[in-house]
C-alpha positions as a printed Julia matrix, in Angstrom:
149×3 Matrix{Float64}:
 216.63  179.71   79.44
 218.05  180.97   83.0
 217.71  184.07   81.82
 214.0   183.89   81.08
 213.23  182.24   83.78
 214.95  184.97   85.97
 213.74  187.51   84.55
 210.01  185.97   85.15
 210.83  185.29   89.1
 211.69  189.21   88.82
 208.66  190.8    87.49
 206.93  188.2    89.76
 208.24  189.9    92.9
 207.46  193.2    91.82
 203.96  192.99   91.25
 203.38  190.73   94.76
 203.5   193.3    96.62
 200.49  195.74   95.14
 198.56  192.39   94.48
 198.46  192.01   98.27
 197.21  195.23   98.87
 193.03  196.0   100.5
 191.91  198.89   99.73
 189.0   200.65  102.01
 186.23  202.84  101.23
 185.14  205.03  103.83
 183.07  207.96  104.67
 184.8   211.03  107.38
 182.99  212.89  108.64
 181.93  215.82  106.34
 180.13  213.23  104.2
 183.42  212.74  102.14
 184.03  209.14  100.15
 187.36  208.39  100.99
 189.7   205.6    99.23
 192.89  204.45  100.96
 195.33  201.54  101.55
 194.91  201.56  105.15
 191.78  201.18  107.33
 189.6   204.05  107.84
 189.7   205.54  112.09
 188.14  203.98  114.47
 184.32  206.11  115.58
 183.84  206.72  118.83
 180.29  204.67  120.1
 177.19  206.05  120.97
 176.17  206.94  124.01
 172.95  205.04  125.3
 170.63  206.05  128.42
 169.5   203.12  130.42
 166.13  202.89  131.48
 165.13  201.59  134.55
 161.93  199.85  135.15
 159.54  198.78  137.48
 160.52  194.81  137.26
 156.72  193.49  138.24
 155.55  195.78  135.34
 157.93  193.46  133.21
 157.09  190.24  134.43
 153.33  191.22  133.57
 153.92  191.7   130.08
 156.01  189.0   129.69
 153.4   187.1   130.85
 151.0   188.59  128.7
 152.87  188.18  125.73
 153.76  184.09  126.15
 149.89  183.69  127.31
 149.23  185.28  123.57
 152.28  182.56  121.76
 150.49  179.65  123.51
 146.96  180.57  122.22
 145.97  178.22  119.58
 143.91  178.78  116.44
 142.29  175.5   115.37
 139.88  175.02  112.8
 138.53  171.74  111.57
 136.65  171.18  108.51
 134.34  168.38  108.3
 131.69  165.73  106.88
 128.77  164.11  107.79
 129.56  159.95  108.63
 133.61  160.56  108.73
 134.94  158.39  111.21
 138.11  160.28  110.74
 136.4   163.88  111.83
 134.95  162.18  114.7
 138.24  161.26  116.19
 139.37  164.55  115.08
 136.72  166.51  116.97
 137.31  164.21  120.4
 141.02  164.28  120.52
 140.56  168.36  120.28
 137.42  167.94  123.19
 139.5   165.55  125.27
 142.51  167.94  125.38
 140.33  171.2   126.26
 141.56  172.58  122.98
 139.23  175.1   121.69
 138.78  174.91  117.97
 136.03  175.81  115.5
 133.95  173.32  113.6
 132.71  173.69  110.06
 130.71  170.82  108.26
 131.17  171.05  104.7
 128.03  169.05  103.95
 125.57  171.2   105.59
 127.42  174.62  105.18
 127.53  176.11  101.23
 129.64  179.0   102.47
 132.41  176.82  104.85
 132.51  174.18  101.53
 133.34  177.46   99.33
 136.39  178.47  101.96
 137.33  175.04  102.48
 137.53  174.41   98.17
 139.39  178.28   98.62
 142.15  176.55  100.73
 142.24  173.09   99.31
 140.67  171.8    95.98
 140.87  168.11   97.3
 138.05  166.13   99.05
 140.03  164.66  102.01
 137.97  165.11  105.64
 138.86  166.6   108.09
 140.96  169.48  107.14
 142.44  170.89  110.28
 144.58  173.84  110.33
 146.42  174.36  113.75
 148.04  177.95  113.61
 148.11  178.17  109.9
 149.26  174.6   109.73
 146.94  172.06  107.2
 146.37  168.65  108.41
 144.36  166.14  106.21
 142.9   163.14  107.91
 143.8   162.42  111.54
 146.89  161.83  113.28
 147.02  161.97  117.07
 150.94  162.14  116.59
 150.66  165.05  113.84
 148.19  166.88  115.94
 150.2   166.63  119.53
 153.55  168.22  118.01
 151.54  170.73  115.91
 149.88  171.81  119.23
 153.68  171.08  121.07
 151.12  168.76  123.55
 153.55  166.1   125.15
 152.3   163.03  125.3
């Protein structure tokens, strides 16, 4: 039984070593495919050219470019005697928020896109920067336009 269990603990040993071993793939540079045990040479970087700019020029744009990320796009869909779509439309009014207004009971075409986004009947529909909000929240519509209170 020693012997068995010897010669296991042999064979054991010998095959620990190559089932330790990483191989790497590689490319050199003439496009070769290269296999081997150890880890392909280290590439030199590339060399980048700095640019330097005019820092107001910089400031402008990035003041251009949050201006555009804190534009909002609002549009509220609603019906005649909704008490819901009249708080709606003065929360928007009373925080300067410019939004546009479709009725769905006096408009054929804004009823069409509004069944196009939504099959259901629930007034008003607001969507705040792709965002659809049904009924009205003040809560909802505060972190949707990141307004704090």
């Amino acid at each position: 039984m020693t012997k068995y269990l010897l010669l296991f603990t042999a064979v054991i040993f010998m095959f620990w070593g190559t089932a330790q071993a990483d191989f790497y793939k590689w490319e050199d540079e003439n496009g070769n495919i290269v296999i081997t045990d150890y880890p392909p040479p280290v590439k030199p970087g590339k060399k980048i050219r700095l640019h330097n700019y005019d820092s107001a020029n910089i400031l402008n744009e990035e003041e251009k470019q949050s201006e555009q990320k804190n534009k909002v796009d609002v549009i509220l869909y609603t019906k005649n005697s909704c008490n819901d779509c009249d708080k709606a439309r003065e929360f928007l009014k009373s925080k300067k928020i410019p939004y546009t207004e479709y009725n769905t009971d006096n408009d054929k075409e804004a009823a069409e896109r509004r069944k196009a986004i939504d099959d259901t009947e629930d007034s008003p529909l607001t969507i705040i920067n792709k965002n659809q909000v049904y009924g009205f929240s003040e809560n909802i519509y505060n972190r949707l336009l990141k307004i704090k209170p």
